[in-house]
C-alpha positions as a printed NumPy array, in Angstrom:
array([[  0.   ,   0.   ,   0.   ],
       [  2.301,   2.62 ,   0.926],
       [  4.734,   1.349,  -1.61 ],
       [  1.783,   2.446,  -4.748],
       [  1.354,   5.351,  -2.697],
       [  4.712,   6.696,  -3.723],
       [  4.941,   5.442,  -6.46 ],
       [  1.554,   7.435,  -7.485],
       [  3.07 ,  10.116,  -5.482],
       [  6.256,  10.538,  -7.641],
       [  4.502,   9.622, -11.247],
       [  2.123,  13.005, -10.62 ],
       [  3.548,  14.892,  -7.802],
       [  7.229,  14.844,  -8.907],
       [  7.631,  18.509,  -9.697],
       [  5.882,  19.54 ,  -7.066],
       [  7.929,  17.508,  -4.995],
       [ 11.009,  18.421,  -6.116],
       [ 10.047,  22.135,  -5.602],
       [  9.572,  21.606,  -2.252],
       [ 12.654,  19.586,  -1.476],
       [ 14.584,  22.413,  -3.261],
       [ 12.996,  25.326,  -1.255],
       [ 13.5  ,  23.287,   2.275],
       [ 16.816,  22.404,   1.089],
       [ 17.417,  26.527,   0.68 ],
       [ 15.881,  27.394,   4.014],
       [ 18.214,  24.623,   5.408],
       [ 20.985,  25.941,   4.072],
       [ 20.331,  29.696,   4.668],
       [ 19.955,  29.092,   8.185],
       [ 22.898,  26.849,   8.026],
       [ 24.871,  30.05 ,   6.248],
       [ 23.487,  32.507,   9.09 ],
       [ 24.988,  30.663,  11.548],
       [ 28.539,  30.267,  10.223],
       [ 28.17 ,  34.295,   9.756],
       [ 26.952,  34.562,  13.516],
       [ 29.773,  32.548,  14.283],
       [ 32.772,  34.368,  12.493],
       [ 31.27 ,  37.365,  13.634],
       [ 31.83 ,  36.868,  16.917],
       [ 35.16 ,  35.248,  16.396],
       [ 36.014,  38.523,  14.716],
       [ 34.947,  40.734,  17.595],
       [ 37.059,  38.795,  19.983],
       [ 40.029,  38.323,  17.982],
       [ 40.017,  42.175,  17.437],
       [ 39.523,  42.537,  20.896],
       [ 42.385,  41.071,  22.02 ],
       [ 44.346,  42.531,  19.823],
       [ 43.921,  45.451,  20.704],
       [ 45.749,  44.508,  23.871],
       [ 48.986,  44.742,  24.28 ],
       [ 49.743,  43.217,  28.171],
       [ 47.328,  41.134,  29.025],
       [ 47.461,  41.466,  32.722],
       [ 49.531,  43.873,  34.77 ],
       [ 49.825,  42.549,  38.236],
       [ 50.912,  45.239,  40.636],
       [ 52.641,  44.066,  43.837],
       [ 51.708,  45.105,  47.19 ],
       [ 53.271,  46.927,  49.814],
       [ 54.942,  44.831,  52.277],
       [ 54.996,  41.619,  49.668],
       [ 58.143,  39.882,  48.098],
       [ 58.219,  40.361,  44.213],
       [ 60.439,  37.418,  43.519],
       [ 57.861,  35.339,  45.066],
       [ 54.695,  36.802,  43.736],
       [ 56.951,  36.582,  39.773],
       [ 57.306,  33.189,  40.765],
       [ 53.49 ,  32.405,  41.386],
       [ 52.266,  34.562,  38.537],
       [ 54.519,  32.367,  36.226],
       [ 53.084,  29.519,  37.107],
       [ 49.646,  30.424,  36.55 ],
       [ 47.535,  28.268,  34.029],
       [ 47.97 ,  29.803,  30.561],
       [ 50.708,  31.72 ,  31.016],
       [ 53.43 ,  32.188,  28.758],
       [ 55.617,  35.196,  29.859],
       [ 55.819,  37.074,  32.877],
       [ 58.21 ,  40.004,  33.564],
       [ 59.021,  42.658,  36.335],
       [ 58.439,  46.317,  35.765],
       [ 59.656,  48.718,  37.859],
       [ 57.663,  52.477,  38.561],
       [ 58.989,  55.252,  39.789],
       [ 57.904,  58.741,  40.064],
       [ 60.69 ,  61.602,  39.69 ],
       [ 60.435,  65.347,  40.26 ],
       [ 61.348,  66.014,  36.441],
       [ 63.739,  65.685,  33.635],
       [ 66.527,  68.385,  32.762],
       [ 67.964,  68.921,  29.754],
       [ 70.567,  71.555,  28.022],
       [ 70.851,  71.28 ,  24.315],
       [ 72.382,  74.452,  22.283],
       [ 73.411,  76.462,  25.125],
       [ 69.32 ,  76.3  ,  26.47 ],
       [ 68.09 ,  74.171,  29.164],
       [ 64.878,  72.557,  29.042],
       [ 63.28 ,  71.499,  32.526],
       [ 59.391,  69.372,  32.565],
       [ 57.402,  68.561,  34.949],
       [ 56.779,  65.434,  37.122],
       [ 57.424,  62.346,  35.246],
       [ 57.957,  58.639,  35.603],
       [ 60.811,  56.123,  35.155],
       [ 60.055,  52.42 ,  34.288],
       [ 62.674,  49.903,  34.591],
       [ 62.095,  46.858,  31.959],
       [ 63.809,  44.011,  31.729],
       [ 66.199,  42.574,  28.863],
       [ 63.368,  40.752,  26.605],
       [ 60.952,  42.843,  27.378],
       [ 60.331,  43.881,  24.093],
       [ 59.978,  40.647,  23.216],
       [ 57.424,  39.578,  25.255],
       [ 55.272,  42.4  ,  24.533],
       [ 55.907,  44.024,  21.039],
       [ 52.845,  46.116,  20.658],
       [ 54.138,  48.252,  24.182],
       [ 57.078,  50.083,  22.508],
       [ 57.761,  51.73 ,  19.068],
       [ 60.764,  53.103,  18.439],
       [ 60.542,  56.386,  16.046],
       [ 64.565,  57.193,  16.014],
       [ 68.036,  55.802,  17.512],
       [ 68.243,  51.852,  19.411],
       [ 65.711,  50.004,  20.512],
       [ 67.624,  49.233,  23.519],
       [ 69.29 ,  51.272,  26.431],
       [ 67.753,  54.23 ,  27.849],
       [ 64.645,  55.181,  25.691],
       [ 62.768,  58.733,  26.288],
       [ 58.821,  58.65 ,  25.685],
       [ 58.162,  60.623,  22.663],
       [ 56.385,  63.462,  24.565],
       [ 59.682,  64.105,  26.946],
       [ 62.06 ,  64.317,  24.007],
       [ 59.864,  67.055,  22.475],
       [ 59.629,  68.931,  25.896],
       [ 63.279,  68.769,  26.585],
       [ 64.216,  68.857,  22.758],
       [ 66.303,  66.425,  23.196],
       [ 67.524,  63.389,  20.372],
       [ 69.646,  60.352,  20.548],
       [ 72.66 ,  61.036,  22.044],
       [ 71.669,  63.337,  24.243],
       [ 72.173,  63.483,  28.074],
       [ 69.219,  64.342,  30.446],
       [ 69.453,  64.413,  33.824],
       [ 66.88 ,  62.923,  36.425],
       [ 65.618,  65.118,  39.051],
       [ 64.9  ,  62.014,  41.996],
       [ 62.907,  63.107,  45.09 ],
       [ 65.005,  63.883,  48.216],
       [ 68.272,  62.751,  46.464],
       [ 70.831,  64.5  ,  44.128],
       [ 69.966,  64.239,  40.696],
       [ 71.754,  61.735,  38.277],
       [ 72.452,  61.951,  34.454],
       [ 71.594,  59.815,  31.589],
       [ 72.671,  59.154,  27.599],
       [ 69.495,  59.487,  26.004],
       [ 69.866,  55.828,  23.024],
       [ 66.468,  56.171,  21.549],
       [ 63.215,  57.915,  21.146],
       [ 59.986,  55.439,  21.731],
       [ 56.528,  56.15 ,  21.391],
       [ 54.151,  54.08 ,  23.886],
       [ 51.217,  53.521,  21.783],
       [ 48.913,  51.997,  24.772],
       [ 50.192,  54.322,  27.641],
       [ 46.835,  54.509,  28.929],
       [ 46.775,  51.024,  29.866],
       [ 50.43 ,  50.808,  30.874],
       [ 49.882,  53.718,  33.158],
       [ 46.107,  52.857,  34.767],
       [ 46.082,  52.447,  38.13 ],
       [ 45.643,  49.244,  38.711],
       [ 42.74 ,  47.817,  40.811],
       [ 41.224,  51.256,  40.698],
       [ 37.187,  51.672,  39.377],
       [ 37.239,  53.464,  36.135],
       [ 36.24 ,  56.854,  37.263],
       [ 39.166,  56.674,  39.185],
       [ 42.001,  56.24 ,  36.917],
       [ 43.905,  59.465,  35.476],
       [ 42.502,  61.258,  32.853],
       [ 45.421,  60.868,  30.772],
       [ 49.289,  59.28 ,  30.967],
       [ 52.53 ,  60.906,  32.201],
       [ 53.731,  63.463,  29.276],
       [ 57.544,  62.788,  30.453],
       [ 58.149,  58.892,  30.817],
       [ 61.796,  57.788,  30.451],
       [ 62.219,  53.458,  30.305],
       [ 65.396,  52.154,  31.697],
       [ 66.99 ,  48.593,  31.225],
       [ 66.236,  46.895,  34.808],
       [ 69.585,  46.898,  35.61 ],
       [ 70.283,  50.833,  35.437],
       [ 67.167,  51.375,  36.956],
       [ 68.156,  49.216,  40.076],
       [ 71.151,  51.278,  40.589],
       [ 69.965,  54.618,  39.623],
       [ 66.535,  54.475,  41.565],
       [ 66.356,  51.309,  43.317],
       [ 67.46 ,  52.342,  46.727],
       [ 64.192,  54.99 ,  46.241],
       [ 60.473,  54.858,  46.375],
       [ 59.127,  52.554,  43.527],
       [ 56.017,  50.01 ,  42.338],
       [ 56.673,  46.351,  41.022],
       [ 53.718,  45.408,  38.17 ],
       [ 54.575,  42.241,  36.676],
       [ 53.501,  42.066,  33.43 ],
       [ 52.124,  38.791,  31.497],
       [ 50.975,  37.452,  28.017],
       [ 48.559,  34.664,  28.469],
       [ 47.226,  32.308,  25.8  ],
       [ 43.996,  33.657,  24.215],
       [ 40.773,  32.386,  25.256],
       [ 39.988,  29.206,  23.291],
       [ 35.965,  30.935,  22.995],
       [ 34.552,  32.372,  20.478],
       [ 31.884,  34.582,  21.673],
       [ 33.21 ,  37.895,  23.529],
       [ 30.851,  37.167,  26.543],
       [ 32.4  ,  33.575,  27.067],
       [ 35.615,  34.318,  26.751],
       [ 35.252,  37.505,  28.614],
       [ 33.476,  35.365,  31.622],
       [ 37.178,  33.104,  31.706],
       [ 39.421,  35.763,  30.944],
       [ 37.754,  37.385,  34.852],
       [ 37.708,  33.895,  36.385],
       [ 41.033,  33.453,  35.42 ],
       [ 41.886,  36.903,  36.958],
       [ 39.855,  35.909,  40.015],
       [ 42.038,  32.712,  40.252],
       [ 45.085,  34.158,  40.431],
       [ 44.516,  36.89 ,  42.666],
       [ 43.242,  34.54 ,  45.186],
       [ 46.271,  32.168,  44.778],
       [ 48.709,  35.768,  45.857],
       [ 46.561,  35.741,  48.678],
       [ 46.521,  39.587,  48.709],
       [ 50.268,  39.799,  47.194],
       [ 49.135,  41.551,  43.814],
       [ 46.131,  42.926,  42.139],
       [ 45.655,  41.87 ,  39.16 ],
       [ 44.958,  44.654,  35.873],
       [ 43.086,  42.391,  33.977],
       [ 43.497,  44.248,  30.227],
       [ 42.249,  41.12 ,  28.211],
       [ 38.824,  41.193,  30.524],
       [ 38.591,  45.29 ,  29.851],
       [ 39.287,  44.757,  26.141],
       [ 35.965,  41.799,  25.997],
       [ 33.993,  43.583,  27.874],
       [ 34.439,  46.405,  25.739],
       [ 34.036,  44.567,  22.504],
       [ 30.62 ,  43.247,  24.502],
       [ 29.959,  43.566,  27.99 ],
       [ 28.793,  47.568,  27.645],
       [ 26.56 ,  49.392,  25.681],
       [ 29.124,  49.524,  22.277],
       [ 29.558,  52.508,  19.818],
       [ 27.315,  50.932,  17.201],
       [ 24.137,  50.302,  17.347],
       [ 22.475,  46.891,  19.647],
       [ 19.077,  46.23 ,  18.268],
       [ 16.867,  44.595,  20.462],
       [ 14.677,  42.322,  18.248],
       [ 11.086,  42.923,  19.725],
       [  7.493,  43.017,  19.598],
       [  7.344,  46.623,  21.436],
       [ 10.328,  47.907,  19.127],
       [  9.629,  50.309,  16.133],
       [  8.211,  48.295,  13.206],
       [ 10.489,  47.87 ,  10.488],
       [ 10.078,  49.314,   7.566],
       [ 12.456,  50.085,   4.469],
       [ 13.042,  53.327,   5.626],
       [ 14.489,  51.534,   8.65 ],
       [ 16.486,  49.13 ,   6.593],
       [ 18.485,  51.797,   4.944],
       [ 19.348,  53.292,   8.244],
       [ 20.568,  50.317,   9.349],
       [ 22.624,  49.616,   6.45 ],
       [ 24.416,  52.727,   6.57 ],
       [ 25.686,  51.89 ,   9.727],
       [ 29.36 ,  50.186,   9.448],
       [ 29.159,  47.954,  12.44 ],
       [ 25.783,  46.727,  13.868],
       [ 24.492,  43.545,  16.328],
       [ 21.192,  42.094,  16.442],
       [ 19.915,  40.953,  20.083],
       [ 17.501,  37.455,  19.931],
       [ 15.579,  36.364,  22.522],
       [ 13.455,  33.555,  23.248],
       [ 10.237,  32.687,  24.765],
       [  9.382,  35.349,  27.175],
       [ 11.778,  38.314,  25.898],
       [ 14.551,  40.202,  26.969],
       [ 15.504,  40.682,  30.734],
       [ 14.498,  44.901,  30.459],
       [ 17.905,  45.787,  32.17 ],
       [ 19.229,  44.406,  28.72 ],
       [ 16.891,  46.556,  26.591],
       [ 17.778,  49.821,  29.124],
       [ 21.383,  49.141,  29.423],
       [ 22.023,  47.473,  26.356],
       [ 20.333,  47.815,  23.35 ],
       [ 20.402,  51.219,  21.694],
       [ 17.352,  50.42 ,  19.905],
       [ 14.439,  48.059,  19.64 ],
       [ 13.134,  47.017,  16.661],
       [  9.479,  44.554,  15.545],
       [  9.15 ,  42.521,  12.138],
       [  5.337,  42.552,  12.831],
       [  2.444,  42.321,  15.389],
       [  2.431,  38.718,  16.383],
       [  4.219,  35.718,  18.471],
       [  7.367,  33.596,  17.522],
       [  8.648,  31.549,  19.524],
       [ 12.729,  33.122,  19.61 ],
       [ 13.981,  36.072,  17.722],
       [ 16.392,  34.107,  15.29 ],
       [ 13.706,  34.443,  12.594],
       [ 13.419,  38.087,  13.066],
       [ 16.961,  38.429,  12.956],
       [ 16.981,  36.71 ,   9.797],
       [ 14.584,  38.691,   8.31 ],
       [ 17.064,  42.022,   9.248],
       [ 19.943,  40.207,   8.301],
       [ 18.275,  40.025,   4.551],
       [ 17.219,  43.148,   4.388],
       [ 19.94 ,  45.231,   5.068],
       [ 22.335,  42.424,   2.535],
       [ 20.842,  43.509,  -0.359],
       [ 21.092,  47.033,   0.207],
       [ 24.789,  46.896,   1.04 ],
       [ 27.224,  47.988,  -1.881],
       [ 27.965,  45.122,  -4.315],
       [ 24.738,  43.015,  -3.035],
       [ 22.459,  43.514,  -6.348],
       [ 23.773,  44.836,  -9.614],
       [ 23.825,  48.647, -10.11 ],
       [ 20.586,  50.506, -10.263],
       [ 18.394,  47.304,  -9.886],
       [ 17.366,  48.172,  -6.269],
       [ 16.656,  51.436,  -6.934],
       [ 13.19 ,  50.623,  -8.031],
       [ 11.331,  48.861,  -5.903],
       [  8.317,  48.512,  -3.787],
       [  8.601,  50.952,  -0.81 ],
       [ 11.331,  52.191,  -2.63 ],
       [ 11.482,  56.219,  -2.882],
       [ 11.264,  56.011,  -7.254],
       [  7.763,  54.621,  -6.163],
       [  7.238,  57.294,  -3.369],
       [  6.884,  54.253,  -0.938],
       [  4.558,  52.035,  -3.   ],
       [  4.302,  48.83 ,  -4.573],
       [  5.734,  48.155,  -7.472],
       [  4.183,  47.143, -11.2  ],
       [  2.795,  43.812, -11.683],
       [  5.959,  42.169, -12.795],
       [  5.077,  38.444, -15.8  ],
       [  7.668,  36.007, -17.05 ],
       [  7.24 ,  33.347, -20.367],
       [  5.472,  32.276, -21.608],
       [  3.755,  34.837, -23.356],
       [  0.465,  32.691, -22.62 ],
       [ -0.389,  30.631, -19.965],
       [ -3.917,  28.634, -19.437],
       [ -5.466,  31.57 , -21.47 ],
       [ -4.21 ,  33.935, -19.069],
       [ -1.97 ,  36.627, -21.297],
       [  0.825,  38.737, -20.531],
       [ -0.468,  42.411, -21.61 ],
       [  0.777,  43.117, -25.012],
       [  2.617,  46.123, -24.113],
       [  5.176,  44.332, -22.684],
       [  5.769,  42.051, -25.805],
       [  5.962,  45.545, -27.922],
       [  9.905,  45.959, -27.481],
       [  8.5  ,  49.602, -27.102],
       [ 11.005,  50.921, -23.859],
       [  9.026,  54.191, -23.765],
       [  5.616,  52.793, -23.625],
       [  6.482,  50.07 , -21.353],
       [  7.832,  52.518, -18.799],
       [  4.925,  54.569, -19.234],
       [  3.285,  51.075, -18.73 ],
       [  4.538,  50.317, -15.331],
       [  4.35 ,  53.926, -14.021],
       [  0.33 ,  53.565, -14.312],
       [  0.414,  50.323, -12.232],
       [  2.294,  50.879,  -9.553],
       [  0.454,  49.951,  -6.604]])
């Protein structure tokens, strides 16, 4: 029985059926497609995340604690691959005579880094003229003190005579905001901006030019990324991880934790770009909508499920809400789907040139529908294509289509 019955099915079905194999096939894949971009997407907003980071975390020392010991548990964290001792220390100023005029700045700061530094952490320091090793002046304090390679500065130290230096190279510190936070701190506490006048020192001449004075240890380490994907997951290990350690110094170190900052950036705050909120109280979409959105260079899509958002995420969150219609699905991947079509084909490249320009809801057609649109053949069942289309006539069939739009 059910053997005739497809067999019947397939002698006078078969197109049919193949059209509908083909279109769930499509939906399959599309779906299938949407994913993989979700995916990379994410994958691409982490991996620029932590790029953008050049230490992961900078563990500053505490008072009273030993910094050979707290190097030595740091190292031997999970995950991590370097770890390095910095030294801080703040001086009265720099001092400077080039040309028969002397230069004097400000307050500024001397860090003493170790040998392979550099190494370790190549995004830290760029050098813009003369070695890349010995005693390096921040870009800022060479233009202050007008000072270039080969120079000597002297080092005003609190509550000791001051002590002269050969100036090898000028550096810029690209991330000097994160190099200088204060570590531990909440964000409205940290400075507004870094030192102007920063001079780095090999370890060794900072030992004997400052070390018998006031100074910070940070020990600075490059961890392997987070194996995650998604910003929020691997944002969620990179603070357990943080969490971890600091327990582990038992109140030896704080821990700066720059890869957490950088994910929670890239996803755990309201972002630059725009966070649409797919929902039924958002503003119902509409082309004009569509274009807005696909102006925008960067732009996520929020999808709940069942009940909604959580409306700390659409207060805090979201930038905007937005509706594909009045009535119920059961998630918001759909919607999001929908969106994600929309704005494609309006994105340079998408269609060919000029063929979205006229369409329905399209400003050509002041927001309307378009003309009824036939294909072959010519006749079908009786029912005819109207015969000014078949005329080859361009000016009558535009004329044509202008009285039909809908």
């Amino acid at each position: 029985m059910i053997i005739a019955w497809l067999r019947g099915l397939l002698s006078r079905r078969l197109g049919r059926l193949l059209a509908v194999s083909t279109g769930i096939a499509l939906a399959v894949a599309l779906i299938a497609a949407l994913g993989a971009f979700l995916t990379a997407s994410q994958s691409t907003m982490t991996a620029r995340a932590l790029r953008s980071v050049a230490v992961d975390w900078q563990v500053e020392v505490q008072p009273g604690a030993n910094p050979a010991v707290a190097l030595r548990q740091v190292a031997a964290a999970p995950d991590v691959m370097s770890a390095l001792a910095v030294q801080f220390a703040a001086v009265n100023g720099f001092q400077a005579t080039v040309g028969g005029t002397t230069q004097t700045t400000g307050a500024g700061e001397v860090l003493g880094l170790p040998p392979d530094y550099r190494t370790a952490f190549p995004q830290q320091i760029r050098t813009l003229t003369g070695a890349d090793t010995g005693v390096l002046l921040a870009q800022q304090a060479a233009a202050n003190l007008r000072v270039r390679p080969g120079d000597t500065i002297r080092i005003e130290r609190a509550g000791r005579p001051a002590t002269s230096v050969t100036v090898a190279g000028v550096v810029d510190l690209p991330l000097a905001d994160t190099l200088f936070q204060k570590v531990g701190a909440l964000p409205q506490s940290q400075p507004s901006a870094p030192p102007d006048n920063v001079l780095l020192l090999p370890s060794a001449t900072f030992t004997q030019l400052l070390g018998n004075g006031p100074s910070t240890v940070q020990i600075h380490v490059a961890r392997r990324a987070p194996a995650q994907s998604s910003p929020a997951a691997a944002y969620r290990v990179a603070v357990g991880a943080g969490h971890n350690l600091e327990a582990q110094l038992a109140g030896a170190g704080v821990v700066g934790n720059n890869v957490a900052a950088a994910l929670d950036a890239a996803y755990g705050g309201r972002p630059s770009h725009p966070v649409i909120a797919l929902s039924p109280q958002g503003r119902q979409l509409t082309q004009a909508i569509v274009e807005e959105l696909a102006a925008e260079e960067h732009l996520a899509l929020l999808s709940a499920r069942f009940e909604g958002f959580d409306e700390r995420i659409v207060e805090h969150l979201a930038s905007d809400a937005i509706s594909v219609g009045p009535y119920v699905l059961s998630n918001g991947d759909l919607p999001a789907m929908i969106v994600l079509d929309a704005i494609a084909r309006r994105l340079p490249g998408a269609l060919s040139e000029g063929s979205g320009e006229l369409e329905s809801f399209s400003d050509e057609l002041a927001g309307g529908l378009e003309y009824p649109h036939y294909t072959r053949p010519a006749e079908f069942r009786g029912w005819r294509v109207p015969g000014v289309l078949l005329s080859g006539d361009h000016a009558r069939i535009d004329s044509w289509r202008k009285e039909h739009v809908r």
